[in-house]
C-alpha positions as CSV (number, residue, x, y, z in Angstrom):
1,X,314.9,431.2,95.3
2,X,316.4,431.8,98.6
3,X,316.7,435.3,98.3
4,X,313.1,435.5,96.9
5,X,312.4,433.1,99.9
6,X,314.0,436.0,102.5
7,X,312.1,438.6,100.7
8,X,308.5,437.3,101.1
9,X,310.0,436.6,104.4
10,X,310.4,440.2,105.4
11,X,307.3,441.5,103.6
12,X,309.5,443.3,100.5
13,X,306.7,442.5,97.9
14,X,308.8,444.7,95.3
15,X,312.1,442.8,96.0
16,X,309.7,439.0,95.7
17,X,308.5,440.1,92.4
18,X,311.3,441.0,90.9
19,X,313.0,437.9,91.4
20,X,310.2,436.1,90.4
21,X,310.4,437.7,87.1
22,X,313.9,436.6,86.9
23,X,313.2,433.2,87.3
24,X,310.6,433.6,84.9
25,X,313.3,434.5,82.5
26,X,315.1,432.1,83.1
27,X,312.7,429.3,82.9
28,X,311.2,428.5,86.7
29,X,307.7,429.0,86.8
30,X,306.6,430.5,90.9
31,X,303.6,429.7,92.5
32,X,303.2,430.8,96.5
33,X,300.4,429.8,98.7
34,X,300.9,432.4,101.8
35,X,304.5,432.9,102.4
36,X,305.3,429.7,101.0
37,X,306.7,429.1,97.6
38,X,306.5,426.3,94.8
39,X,308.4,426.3,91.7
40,X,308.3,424.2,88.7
41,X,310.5,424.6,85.3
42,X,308.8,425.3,82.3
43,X,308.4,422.9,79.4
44,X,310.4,424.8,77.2
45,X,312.6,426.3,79.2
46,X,315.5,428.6,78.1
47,X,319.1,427.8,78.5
48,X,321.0,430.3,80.1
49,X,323.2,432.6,78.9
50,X,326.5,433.5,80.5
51,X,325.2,437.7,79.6
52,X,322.6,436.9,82.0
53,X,324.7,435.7,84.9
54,X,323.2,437.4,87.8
55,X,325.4,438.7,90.9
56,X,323.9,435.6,93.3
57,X,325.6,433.0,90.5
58,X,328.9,433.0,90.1
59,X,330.9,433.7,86.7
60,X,333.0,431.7,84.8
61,X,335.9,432.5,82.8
62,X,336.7,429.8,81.1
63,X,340.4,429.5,82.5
């Protein structure tokens, strides 16, 4: 959300949307009003996986 957050921020429409598919992937639904953005999770909301893990979360290896 942050990054998406510094995207809209800077006017890199490509970058905003492709986070904001990510969420969607991932459960968080986006709405923005401006440069402003709202977020909600969606009622049946996926758990994630650990193969989805993306570079901004960091992994876990069990140990």
């Amino acid at each position: 959300m942050r990054a998406r957050q510094r995207a809209l921020d800077a006017d890199r429409g490509g970058e905003a949307r492709e986070l904001r598919g990510e969420l969607g992937r991932t459960g968080v639904v986006i709405r923005d009003d401006g440069r402003r953005q709202y977020w909600r999770l969606a009622r049946s909301a996926p758990r994630p996986r650990p193969e989805d893990a993306t570079s901004a979360e960091p992994e876990v290896d069990g140990r």
